[in-house]
TIDREN-741922 format. One record per residue (C-alpha): z, y, x; residue in three letters; residue number from 1. Coordinates in pm, 1 decimal. Example, Ala and Ser with C-alpha at 12.3 -4.5 7.8 and 13.67 -1.06 7.14 Angstrom:
780.0_-450.0_1230.0_ALA_1
714.0_-106.0_1367.0_SER_2
END
This chain:
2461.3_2256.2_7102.5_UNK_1
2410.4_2091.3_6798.2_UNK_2
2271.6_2370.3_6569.4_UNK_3
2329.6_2352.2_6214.2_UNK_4
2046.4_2583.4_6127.1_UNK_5
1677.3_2600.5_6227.6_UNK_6
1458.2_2872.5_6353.0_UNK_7
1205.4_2785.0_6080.3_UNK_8
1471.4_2803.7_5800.6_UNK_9
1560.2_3160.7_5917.1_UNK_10
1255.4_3244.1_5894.0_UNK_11
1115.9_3064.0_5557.5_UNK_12
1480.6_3225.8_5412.6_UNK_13
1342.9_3609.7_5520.2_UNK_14
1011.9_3489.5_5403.1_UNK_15
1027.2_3409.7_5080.5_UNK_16
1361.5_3664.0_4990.1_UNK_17
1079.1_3965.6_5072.5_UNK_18
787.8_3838.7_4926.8_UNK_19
933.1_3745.4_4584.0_UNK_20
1197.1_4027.0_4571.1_UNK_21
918.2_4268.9_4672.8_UNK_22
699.6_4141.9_4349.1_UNK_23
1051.0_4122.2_4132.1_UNK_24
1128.9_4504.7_4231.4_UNK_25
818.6_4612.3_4194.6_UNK_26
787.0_4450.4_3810.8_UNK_27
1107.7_4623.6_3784.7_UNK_28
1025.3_4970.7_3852.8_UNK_29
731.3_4961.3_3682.7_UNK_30
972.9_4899.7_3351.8_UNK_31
995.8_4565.9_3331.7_UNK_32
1244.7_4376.5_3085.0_UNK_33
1617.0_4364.1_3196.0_UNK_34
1602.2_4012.3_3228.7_UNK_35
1389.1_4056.3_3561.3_UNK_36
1720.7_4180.7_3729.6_UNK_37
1850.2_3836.2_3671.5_UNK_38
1561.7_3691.5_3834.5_UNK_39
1620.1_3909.4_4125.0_UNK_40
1981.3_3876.8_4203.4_UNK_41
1890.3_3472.8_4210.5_UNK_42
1569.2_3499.0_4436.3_UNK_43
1840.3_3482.7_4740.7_UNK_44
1974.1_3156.3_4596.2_UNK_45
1589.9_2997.3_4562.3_UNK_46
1572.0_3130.6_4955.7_UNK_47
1843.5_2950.0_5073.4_UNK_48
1828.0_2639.1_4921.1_UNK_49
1411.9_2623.1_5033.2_UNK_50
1543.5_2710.8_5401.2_UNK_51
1851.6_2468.0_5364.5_UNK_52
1608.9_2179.2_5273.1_UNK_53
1361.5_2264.5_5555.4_UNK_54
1670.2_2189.2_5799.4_UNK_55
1737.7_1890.5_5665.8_UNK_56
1380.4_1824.0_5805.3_UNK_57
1425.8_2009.4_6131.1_UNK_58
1687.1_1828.4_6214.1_UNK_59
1569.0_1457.4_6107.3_UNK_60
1823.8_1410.3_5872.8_UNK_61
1846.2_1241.3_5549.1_UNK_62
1844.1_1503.6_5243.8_UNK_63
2195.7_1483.4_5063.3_UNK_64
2307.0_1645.9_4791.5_UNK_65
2664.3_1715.1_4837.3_UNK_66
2495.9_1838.7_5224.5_UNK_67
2310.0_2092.8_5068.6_UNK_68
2551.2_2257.4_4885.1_UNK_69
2797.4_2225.4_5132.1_UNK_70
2507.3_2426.9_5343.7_UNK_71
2524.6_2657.0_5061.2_UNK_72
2868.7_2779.2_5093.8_UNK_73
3006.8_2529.6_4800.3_UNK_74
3326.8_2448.9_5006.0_UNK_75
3678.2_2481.9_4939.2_UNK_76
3882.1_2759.7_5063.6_UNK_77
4196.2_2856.3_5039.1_UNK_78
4289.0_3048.1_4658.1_UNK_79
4426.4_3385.5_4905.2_UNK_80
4103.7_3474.5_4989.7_UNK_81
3924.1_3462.7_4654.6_UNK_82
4201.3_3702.7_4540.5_UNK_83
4154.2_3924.7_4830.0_UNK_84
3764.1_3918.9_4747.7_UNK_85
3870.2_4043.8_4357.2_UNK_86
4119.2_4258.7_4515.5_UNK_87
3927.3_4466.1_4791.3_UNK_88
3670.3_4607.1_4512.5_UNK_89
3996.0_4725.6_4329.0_UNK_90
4126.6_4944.1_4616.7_UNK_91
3797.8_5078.4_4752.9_UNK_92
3711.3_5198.6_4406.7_UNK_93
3949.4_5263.9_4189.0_UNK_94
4147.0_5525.1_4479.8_UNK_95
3840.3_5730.9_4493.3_UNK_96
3837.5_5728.5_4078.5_UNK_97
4142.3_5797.8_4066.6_UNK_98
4128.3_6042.6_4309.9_UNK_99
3813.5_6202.3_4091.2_UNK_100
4006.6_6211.5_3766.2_UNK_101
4217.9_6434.0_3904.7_UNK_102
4032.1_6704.6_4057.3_UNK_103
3834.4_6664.2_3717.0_UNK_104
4075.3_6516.9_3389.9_UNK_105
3817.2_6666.0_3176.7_UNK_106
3552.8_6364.2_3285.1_UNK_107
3852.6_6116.8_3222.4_UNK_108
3815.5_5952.3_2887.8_UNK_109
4169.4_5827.2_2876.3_UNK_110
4338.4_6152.9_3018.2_UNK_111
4724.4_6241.1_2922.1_UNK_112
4696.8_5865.8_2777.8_UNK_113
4990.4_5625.0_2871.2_UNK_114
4919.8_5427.4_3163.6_UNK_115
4995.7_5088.2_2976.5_UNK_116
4738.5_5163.8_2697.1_UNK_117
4485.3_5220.2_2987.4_UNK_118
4617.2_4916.3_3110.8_UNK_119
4592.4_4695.3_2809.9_UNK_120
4257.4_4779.6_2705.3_UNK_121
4073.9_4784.2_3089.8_UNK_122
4282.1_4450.0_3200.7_UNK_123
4108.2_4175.9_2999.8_UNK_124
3751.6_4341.6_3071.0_UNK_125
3812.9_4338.7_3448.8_UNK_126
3929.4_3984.0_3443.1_UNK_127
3654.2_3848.5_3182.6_UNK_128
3379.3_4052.3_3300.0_UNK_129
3445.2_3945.7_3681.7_UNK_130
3406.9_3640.5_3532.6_UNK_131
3079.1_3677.9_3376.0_UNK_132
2940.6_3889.3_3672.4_UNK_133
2955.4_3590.9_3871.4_UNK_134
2690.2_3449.3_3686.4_UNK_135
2447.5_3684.6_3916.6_UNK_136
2675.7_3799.8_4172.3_UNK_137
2696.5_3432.9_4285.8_UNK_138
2270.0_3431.2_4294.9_UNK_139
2275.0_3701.3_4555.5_UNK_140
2591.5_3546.4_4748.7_UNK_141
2452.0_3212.8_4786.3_UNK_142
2170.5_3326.6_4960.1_UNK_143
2319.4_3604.4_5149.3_UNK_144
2653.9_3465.5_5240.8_UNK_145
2607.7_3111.3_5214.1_UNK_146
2334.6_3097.1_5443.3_UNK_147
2247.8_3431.7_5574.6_UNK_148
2554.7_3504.3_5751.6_UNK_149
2639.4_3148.9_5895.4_UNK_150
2305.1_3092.1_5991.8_UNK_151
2295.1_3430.1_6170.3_UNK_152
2629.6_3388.7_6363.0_UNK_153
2553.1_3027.7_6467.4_UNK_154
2249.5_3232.7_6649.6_UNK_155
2416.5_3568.0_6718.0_UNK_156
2759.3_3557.7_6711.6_UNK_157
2997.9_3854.3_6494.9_UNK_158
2870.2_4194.5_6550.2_UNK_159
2512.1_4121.8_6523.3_UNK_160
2513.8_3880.7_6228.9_UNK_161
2768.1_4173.6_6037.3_UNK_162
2517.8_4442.9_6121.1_UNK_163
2216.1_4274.7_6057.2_UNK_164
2328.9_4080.7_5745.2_UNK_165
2513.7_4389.2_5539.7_UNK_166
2216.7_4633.5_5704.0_UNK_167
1924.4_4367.1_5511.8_UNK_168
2147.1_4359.8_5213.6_UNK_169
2101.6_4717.7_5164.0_UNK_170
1819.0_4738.0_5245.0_UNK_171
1701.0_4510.1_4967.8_UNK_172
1850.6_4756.6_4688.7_UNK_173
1638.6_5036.3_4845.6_UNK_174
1339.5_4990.5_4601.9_UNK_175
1511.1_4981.3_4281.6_UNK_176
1670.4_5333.1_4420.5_UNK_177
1306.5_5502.2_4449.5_UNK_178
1188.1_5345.6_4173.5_UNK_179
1442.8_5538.4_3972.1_UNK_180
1624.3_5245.4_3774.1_UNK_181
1969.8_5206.7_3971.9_UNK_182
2224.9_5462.0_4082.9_UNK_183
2070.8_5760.6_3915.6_UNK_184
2248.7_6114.1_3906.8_UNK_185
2210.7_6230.2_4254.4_UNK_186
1854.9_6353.0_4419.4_UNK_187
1709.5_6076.0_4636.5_UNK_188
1706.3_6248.1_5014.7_UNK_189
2106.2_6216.3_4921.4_UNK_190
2134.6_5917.7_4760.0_UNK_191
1936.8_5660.0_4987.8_UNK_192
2203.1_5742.4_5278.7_UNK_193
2486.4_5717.4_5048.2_UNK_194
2407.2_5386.9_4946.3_UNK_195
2351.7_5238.6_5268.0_UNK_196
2675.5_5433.5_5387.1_UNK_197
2879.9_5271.3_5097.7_UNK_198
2702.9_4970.4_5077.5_UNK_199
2722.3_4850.4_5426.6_UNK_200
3077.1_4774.5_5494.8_UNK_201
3153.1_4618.7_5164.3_UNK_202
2870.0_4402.7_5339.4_UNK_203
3078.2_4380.5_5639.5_UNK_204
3368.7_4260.5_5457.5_UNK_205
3201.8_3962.3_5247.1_UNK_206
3092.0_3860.5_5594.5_UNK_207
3416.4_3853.7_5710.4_UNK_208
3581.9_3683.5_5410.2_UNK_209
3280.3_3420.3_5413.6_UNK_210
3334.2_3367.4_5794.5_UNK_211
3739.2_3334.8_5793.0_UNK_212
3717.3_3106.9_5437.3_UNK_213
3432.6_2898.8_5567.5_UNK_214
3315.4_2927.9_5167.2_UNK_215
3110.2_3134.4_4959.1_UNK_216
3333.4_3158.1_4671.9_UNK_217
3550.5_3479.8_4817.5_UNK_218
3239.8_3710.7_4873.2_UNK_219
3036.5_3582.8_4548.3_UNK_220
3408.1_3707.4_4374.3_UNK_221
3417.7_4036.8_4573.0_UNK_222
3057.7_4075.2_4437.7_UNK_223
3064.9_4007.3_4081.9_UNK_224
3417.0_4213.3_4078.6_UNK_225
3253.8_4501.0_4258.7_UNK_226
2969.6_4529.3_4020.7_UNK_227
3200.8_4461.6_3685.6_UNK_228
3493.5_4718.6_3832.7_UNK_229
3203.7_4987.4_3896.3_UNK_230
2978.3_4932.8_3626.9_UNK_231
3186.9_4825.5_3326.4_UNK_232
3476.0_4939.7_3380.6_UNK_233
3498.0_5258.2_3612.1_UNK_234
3143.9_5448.5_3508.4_UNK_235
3230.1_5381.1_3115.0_UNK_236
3562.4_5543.3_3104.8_UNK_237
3414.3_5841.6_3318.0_UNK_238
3199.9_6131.5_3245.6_UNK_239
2879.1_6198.5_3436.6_UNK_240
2904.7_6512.8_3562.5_UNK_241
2870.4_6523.6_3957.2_UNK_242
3067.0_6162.0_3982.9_UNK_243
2795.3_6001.4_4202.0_UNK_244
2868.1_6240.2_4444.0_UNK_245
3229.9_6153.1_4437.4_UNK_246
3261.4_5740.9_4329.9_UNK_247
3044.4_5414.6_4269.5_UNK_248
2826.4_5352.0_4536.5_UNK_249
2660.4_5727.6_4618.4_UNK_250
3015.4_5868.1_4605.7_UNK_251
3177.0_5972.5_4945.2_UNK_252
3546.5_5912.4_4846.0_UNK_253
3418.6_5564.0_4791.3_UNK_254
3247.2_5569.2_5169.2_UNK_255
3541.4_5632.5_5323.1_UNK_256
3803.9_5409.0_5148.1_UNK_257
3519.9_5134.7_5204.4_UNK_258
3481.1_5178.8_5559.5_UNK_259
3806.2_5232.9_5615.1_UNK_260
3899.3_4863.7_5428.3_UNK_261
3585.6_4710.3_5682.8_UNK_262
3785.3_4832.2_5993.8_UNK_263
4086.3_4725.1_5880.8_UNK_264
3969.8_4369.2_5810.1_UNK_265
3703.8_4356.5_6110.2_UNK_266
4010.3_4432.8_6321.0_UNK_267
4213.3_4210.4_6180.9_UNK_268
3942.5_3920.7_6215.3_UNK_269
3869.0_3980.8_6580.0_UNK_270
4298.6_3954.3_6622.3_UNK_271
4305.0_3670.3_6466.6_UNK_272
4003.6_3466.9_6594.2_UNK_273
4036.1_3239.5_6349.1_UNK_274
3593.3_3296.1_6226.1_UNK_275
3400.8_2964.5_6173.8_UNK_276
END
């Protein structure tokens, strides 16, 4: 079989992802500038394009340009499953919020406002500021869907490479949980578990979306729409109180619509058998 990717570019990829990101995290938590987040969300990126080079060599082929960022996940895909990646985000967290303002309207900044007021001033930042999250989202995504996943189910096939691949990718927040500088508001024997538990299958499902599209484009949009939904959108118009333990990414209504959304497209995907 003629392999697209190399044993040493798997492992120079996992190489220099945990030595840099270790040094990056640890900067972080120590209280360095917000900048350094940047830095980290992009290390993935640096990874893949190092390991996608280093095939070029392990295979005795010429080094292209256009090859390497088709390698990358820079290929065209069809415009359904970019909207799917903005719209799966939408549906695994907004039920849960939605679900939260209303066992607790006092921690809902536009409660017994009209729905098209909410409407018209949340719209334009959850278009825009998609948008702009993809400016890191697609750092991360290039490294971990782009090559990660492809290069792990040339090797491993589907279950493996979605278990392994969303399992690392949580794994790789971990540190900036201790450390105390993402995801606060819930004690940390609860919230390391809750993370992984909610982070997980929205790893399963850029998988999925990267594997079907054959691009990088739908799961670096179901990133940056994830983090703009959560984070600028969601959190701002919603008081602290317990939340955490209810939405974003600790929450448990937001574990359960998100696995729930995996299954459904995992299943879906195996019907189908239509994966690169």
């Amino acid at each position: 079989m003629d392999r697209k990717y190399g044993k040493g570019a798997l492992i120079l990829f996992f190489t220099i992802v945990i030595l840099l990101s270790a040094v990056t995290e640890t900067l972080i938590c120590l209280g360095g500038s917000q900048w350094l987040y940047l830095v980290l969300m992009w290390i993935p990126a640096l990874a893949a394009t190092a390991a996608n080079c280093l095939s070029f060599r392990e295979k005795g082929e010429t080094f292209s340009v256009k090859k390497l960022f088709a390698m990358g996940g820079f290929r065209k895909c069809k415009l359904r499953y970019v909207l799917l990646g903005c719209l799966l985000p939408l549906i695994y967290l907004l039920i849960p919020y939605m679900v939260y303002w209303w066992l607790y309207p006092e921690n809902f900044f536009y409660h017994g406002v009209s729905v098209w007021v909410i409407l018209r001033d949340i719209t334009p930042i959850m278009v825009i500021g998609t948008f702009i999250s993809l400016q890191s989202a697609l750092g991360e995504e290039i490294g971990w869907r782009g090559f990660m996943v492809p290069a792990l189910y040339e090797k491993l096939g589907l279950n493996k490479t979605l278990l392994i691949s969303s399992l690392f990718w949580c794994c790789w927040h971990l540190p900036l949980l201790i450390g105390g500088g993402y995801m606060a508001g819930t004690p940390l024997w609860y919230q390391l578990p809750a993370f992984v538990l909610c982070i997980f299958p929205v790893g399963v499902m850029a998988g999925l979306l990267t594997l079907e599209s054959g691009s990088v484009w739908p799961a670096a949009f179901l990133h940056a729409a994830h983090n703009n939904y959560d984070q600028s959108v969601f959190q701002v118009i919603t008081a602290d109180a317990n939340r955490m333990y209810f939405v974003s990414e600790t929450g448990v209504l937001t574990i359960l619509c998100a696995w729930a959304l995996a299954a459904i497209l995992y299943i879906h995907a195996r019907k189908q058998g239509k994966l690169l």
